[in-house]
C-alpha positions in Angstrom: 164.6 171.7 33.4 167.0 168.1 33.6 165.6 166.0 37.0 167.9 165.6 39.6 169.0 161.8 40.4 166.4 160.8 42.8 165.7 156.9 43.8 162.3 156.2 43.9 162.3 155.9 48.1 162.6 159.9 47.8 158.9 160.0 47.2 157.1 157.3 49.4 156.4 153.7 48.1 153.1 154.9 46.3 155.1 155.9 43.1 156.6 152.4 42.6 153.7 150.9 41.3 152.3 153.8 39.7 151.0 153.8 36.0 150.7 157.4 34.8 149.3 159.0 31.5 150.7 162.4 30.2 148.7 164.7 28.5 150.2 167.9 26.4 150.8 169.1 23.2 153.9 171.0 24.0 156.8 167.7 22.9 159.0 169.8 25.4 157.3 169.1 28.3 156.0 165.6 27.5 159.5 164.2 27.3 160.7 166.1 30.4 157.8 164.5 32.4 158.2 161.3 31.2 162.2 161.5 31.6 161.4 162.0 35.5 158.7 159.9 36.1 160.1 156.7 33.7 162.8 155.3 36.6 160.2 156.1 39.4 156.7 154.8 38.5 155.5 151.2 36.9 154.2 152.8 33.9 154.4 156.4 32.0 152.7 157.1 28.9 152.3 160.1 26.6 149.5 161.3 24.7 150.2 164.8 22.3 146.3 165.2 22.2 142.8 164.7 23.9 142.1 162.3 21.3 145.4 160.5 21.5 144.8 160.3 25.3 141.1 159.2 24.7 142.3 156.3 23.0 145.2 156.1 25.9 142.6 155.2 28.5 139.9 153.2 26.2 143.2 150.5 26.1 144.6 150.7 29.7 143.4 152.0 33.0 145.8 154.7 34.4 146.3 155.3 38.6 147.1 159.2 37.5 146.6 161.5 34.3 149.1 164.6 34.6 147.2 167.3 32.3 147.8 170.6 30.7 144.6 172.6 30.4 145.3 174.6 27.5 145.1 172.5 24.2 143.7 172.9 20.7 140.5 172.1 20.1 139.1 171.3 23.8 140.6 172.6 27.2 142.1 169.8 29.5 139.5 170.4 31.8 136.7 169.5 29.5 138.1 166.7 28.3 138.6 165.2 31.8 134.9 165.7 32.9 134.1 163.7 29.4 136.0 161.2 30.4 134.5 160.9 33.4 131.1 160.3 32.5 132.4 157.9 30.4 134.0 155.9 33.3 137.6 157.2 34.2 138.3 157.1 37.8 142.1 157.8 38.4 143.7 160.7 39.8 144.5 164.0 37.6 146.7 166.7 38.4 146.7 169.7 36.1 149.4 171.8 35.1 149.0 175.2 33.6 150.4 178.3 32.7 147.6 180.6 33.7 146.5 180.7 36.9 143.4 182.7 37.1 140.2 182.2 39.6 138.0 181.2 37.2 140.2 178.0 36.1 141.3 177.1 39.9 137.1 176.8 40.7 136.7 175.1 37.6 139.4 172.0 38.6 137.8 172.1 41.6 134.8 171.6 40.4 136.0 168.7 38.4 137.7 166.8 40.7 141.3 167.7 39.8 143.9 166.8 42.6 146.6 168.7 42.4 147.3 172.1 40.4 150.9 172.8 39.3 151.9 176.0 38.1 154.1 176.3 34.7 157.1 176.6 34.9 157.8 174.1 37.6 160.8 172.1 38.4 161.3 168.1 38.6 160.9 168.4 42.2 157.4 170.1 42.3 155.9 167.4 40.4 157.4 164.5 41.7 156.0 165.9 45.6 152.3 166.6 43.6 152.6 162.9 41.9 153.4 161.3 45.1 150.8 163.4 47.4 147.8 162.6 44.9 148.7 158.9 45.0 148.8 158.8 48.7 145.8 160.4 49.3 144.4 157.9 46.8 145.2 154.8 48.5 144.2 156.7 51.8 140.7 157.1 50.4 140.7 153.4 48.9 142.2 151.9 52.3 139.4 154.2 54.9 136.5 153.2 52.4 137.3 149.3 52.9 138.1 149.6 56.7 134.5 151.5 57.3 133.3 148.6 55.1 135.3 146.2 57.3 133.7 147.8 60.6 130.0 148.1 59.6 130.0 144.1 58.0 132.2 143.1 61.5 134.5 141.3 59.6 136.8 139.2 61.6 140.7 139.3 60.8 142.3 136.5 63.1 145.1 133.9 62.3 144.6 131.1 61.1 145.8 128.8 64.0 146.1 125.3 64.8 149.1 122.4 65.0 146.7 119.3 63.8 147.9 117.8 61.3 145.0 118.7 58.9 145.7 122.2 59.6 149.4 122.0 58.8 148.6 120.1 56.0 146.0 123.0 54.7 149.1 125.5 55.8 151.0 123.4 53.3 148.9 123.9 50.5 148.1 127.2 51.0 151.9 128.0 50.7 152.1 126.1 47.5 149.1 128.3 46.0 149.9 131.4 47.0 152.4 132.3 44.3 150.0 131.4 41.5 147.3 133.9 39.9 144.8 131.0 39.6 141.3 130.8 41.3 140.9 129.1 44.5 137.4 127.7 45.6 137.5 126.8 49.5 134.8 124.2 50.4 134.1 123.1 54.0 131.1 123.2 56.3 130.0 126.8 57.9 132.6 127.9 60.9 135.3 126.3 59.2 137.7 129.3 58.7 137.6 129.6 54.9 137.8 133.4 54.8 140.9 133.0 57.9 142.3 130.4 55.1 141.6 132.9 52.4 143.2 136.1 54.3 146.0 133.6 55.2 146.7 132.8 51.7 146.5 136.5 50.4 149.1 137.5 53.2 151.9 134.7 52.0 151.0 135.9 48.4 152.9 138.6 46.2 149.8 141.3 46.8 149.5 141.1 50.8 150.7 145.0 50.6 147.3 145.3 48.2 143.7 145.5 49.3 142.0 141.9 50.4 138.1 142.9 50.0 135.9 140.2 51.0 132.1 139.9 50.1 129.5 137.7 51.0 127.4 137.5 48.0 124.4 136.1 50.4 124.5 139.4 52.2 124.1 142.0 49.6 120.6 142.5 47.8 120.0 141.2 44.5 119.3 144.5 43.6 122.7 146.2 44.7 124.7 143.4 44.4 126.1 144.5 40.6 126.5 148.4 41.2 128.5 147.6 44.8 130.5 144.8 42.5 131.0 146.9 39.5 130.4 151.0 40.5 128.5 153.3 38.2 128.4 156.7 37.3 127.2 158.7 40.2 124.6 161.3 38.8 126.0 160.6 35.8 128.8 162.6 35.5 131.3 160.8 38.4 132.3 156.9 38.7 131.7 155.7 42.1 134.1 152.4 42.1 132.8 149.4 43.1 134.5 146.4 45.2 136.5 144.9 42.3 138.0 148.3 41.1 138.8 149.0 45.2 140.5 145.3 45.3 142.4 146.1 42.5 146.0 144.8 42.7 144.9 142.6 45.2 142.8 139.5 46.3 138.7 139.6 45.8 137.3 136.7 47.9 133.6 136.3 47.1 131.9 133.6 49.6 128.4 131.8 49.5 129.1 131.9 45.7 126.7 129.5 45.8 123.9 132.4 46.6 124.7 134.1 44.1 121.8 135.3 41.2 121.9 134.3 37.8 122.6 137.8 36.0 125.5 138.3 38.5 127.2 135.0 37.5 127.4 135.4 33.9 129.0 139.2 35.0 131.2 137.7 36.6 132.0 134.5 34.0 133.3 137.9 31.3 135.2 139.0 34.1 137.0 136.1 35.0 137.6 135.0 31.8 138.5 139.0 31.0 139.8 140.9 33.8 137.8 143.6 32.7 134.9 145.2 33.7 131.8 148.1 32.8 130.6 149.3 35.9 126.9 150.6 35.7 126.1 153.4 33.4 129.5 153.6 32.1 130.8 153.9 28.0 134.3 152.3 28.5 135.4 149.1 30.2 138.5 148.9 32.8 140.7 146.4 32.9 141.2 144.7 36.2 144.4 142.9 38.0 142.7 140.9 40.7 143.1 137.5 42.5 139.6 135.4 42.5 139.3 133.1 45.8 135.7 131.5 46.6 134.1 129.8 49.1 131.0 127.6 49.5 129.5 125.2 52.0 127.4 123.7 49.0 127.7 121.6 46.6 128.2 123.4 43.3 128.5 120.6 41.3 124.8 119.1 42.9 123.4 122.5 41.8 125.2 122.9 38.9 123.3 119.2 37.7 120.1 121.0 39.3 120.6 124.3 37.3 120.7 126.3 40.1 124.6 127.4 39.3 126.4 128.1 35.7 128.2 124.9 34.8 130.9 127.3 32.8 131.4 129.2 35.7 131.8 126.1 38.4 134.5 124.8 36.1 135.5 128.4 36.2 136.7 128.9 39.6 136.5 124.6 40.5 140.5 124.5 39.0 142.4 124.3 42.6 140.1 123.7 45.7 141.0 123.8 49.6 138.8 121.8 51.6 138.7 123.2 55.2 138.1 120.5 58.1 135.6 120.8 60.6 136.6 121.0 64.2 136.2 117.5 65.6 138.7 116.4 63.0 141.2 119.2 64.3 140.7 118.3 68.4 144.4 119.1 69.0 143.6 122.4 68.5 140.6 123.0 70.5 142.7 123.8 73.7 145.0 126.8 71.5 141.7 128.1 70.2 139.5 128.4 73.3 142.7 130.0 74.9 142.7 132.5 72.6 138.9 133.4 72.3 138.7 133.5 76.1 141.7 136.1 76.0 140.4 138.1 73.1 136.8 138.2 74.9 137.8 138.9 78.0 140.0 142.0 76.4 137.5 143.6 74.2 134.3 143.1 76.5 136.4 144.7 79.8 135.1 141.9 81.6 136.8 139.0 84.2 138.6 135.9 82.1 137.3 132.6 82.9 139.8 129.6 83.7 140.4 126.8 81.6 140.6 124.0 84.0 141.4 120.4 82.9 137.7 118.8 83.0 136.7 122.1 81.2 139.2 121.4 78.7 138.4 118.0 78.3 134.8 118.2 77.6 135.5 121.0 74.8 138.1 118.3 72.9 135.0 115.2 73.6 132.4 117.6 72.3 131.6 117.3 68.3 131.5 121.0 67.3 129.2 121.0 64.7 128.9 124.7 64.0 132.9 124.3 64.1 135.3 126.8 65.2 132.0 129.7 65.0 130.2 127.5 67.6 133.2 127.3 69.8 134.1 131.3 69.3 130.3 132.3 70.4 130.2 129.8 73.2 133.3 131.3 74.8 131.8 134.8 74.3 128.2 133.9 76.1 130.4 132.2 78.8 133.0 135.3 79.4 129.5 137.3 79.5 127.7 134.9 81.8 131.0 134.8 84.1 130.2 130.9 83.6 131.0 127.8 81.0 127.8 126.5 80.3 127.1 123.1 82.6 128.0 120.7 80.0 131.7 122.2 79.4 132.0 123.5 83.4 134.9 121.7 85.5 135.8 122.0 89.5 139.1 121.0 88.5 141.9 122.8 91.0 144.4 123.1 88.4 143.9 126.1 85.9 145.2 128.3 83.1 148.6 127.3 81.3 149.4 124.0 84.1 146.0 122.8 82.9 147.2 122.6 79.3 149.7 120.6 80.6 148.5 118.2 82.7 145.8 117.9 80.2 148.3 115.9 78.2 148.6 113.2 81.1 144.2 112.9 81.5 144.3 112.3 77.5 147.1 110.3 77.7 144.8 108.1 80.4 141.8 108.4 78.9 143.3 107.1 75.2 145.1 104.1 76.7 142.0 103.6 78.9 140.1 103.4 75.6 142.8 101.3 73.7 142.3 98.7 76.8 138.4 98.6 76.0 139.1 97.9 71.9 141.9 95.5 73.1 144.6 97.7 71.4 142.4 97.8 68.3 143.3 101.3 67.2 141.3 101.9 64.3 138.3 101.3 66.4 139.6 103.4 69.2 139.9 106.6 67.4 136.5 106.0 65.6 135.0 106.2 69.2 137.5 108.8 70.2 136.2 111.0 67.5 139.9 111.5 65.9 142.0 110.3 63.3 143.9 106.3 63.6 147.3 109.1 62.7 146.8 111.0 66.1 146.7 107.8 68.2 149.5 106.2 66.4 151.5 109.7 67.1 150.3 110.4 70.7 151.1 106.3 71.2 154.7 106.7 69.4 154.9 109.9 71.6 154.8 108.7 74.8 156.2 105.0 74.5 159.4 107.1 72.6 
């Protein structure tokens, strides 16, 4: 039984970042399954005994247990439904020598994944291991997207040229190498969870799950069995969000509505990476990126005792403050593009053109529910067939040529405004509603 020379592309990407215990008492077979697994798979341990593997899984979570059934003392197949009321939730696949009936129900029964006849060659297992770890992340991935589609959680880009937005780009870039915590702050509609997908997909675990929860949605009552699972009629673990995110990024916003009980819970598992889910004997160890978000002020409710001072200092080390839309005009024209596009697409209905007064009044408006405000406007107004009266224009020129010749009305209706401050800039942009840095570029812009 020697395994062939086989890269680890033979068997799908799954294996790669595989960890996988081995349970048998035979010394034979131990080393010949870890001696093809070893080059393929993250991690391969052995255990010679139930008890050995016991204490296997009490120190590290595995993805997959490989186990023989028939071992002294217990069968393999009791000792697996122990450890699942005790909190195991990986993958098993059990290889045996006897293939009766009885024992194929019975691994049915207890959840096994796979069932691999003795003697088998390095081929067999290798297509059993990678099969079971697919259909693994197939089950993690279609739980999240139904969770996705029943919360209507919205996956766009993060868009915009201002410069506060390249500037948040910037940062975002810088951060997402690093494992710490990242709390975005910024008024409601501001894009924090766009800023926080944006920053998972530049990181080294965009490949892994991003799970995003919004801690003011969830019932006080659920919230800590949907975080942390529990042992379903206590026998099964049902994972929970943080063991689905695992490898990836959790982003947890309106942190700020979160209960007391459910902070300190998640204060150990910050400070742990480990966690019990409900009901459970045995903590699992986590590998998980924390980013927040709040539109409060943690530290004013920290001093107020309405949030953990150790956890604010927790998750306050690196913080991305989002800006709201009427400091990010320039971008207001790219943005109601797109939403009418989108709208117009997914509602089957007539798109409605962007004419230069239309245009206009959406970069003069203030936006104070932000890019949200803007986004539901443009869907009442594909709807309607209509912008509402205060953003409507009779303008004759439309679509892409009134971006463009939008540039020539602002360019007017700045140095208009510059005339009134007598080419006092400061004061110009204060009753432009942008920054003194856009008029000194747009001014460097078109005198250059």
């Amino acid at each position: 039984m020697t395994p062939r020379d086989l890269s680890r592309d033979d068997y799908g990407p799954a294996l790669a970042g595989a960890s996988i215990l081995v349970v048998d008492d035979e010394p034979g077979m131990r080393n010949f399954l870890v001696k093809t697994l070893s080059p393929r798979v993250q991690r391969v341990e052995q255990a010679a005994s139930p008890q050995e593997a016991t204490a296997k899984l009490d120190a590290a979570h595995f993805d997959l247990v490989i186990l023989d059934n028939v071992m002294p003392k217990t069968t393999g197949l009791e000792w697996l439904a122990e450890q699942q009321r005790r909190g195991f939730f990986g993958d098993t696949i059990l290889i045996t020598a006897y293939a009766d009936l009885e024992t194929a129900i019975a691994a049915l029964r207890a959840g096994v994944s796979d069932f691999v006849l003795k003697p088998f060659r390095a081929n067999q297992i290798l297509g059993a291991v990678a099969r079971t770890l697919d259909r693994k992340n197939l089950r993690r991935d279609n739980t999240l997207l139904r969770r996705e589609l029943r919360t209507g959680l919205f996956q766009g880009k993060l868009l915009g040229k201002s410069e506060v937005m390249v500037a948040v780009r910037a940062m975002l870039a810088k951060l997402a190498p690093l494992p710490t915590p990242v709390l975005f702050t910024g008024a409601s509609g501001t894009g924090k969870e766009l800023a926080a997908r944006h920053l998972h997909q530049l990181s080294d675990r965009a490949d892994k799950p991003f799970v995003a929860v919004n801690c003011a949605a969830i019932s006080t009552e659920r919230m800590v069995q949907e975080l942390f699972g529990s042992i379903e009629g206590g026998e099964r673990l049902t994972p929970g969000l943080l063991l689905l995110a695992d490898g990836g990024t959790l982003f947890l916003d309106e942190v700020a509505q979160m209960p007391e009980a459910l902070q300190a819970a998640l204060l150990r598992v910050l400070e742990d990476q480990r966690i019990r889910p409900v009901g459970a004997e045995r903590e699992l160890p986590l590998n998980l990126r924390f980013l927040f978000a709040t539109n409060a002020d943690l530290q004013a409710l920290v001093a107020q005792g309405k949030f953990r001072a150790d956890l604010f200092h927790r998750i306050n080390v690196l913080t991305v403050e989002m800006p709201p839309l009427r400091d990010r005009s320039d971008d207001i024209l790219e943005l109601a593009a797109l939403f009418t596009t989108q709208f117009s697409q997914s509602l089957g209905m007539p798109g409605l053109e962007l004419d230069e007064q239309t245009l206009l009044k959406l970069r003069r408006y203030d936006w104070p529910g932000n890019v949200r405000e803007l986004k539901n406007m443009i869907e009442r107004s594909v709807i309607l067939g209509q912008f509402p009266q205060e953003f409507s224009g009779d303008a004759k020129v439309t679509g892409a040529r009134a971006t463009l010749n939008l540039e020539q009305v602002m360019q007017r209706h700045i140095l208009h405004v510059l005339d009134l401050c007598d080419g006092n800039r400061a004061e110009a942009a204060r009753r432009l509603g942008v920054s003194r840095k856009t008029i000194d570029r747009r001014v460097a812009a078109w005198e250059g």
